[in-house]
Phi, psi and omega in degrees: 000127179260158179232143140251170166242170204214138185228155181261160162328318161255043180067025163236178211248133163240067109202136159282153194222159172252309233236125153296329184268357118314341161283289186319315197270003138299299176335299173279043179216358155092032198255117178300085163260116172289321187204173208218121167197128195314133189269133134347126184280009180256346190277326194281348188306318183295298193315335175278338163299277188307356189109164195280146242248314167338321191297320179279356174264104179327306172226056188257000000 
């Protein structure tokens, strides 16, 4: 299972992502993500622990 995370323009991560269409449908909900980067398989490990990537996008 891959996970990514989506960063603003100044670096910091406003949302985790499952999905390339979770990224699209942020984009179109107006959310600035500047860069996209494949999370680490120790990092997606939390998110999968933790619950759906969905649970850290606020107003997703």
């Amino acid at each position: 299972m891959d996970f990514y995370s989506c960063f603003d323009g100044q670096g910091e991560i406003i949302a985790r992502c499952q999905t390339d269409q979770d990224i699209n449908v942020l984009k179109k909900m107006g959310r600035p993500i500047a860069e996209v980067r494949h999370m680490k398989n120790e990092e997606a490990v939390v998110c999968s622990l933790t619950g759906s990537p969905s649970d850290f996008n606020m107003d997703y």
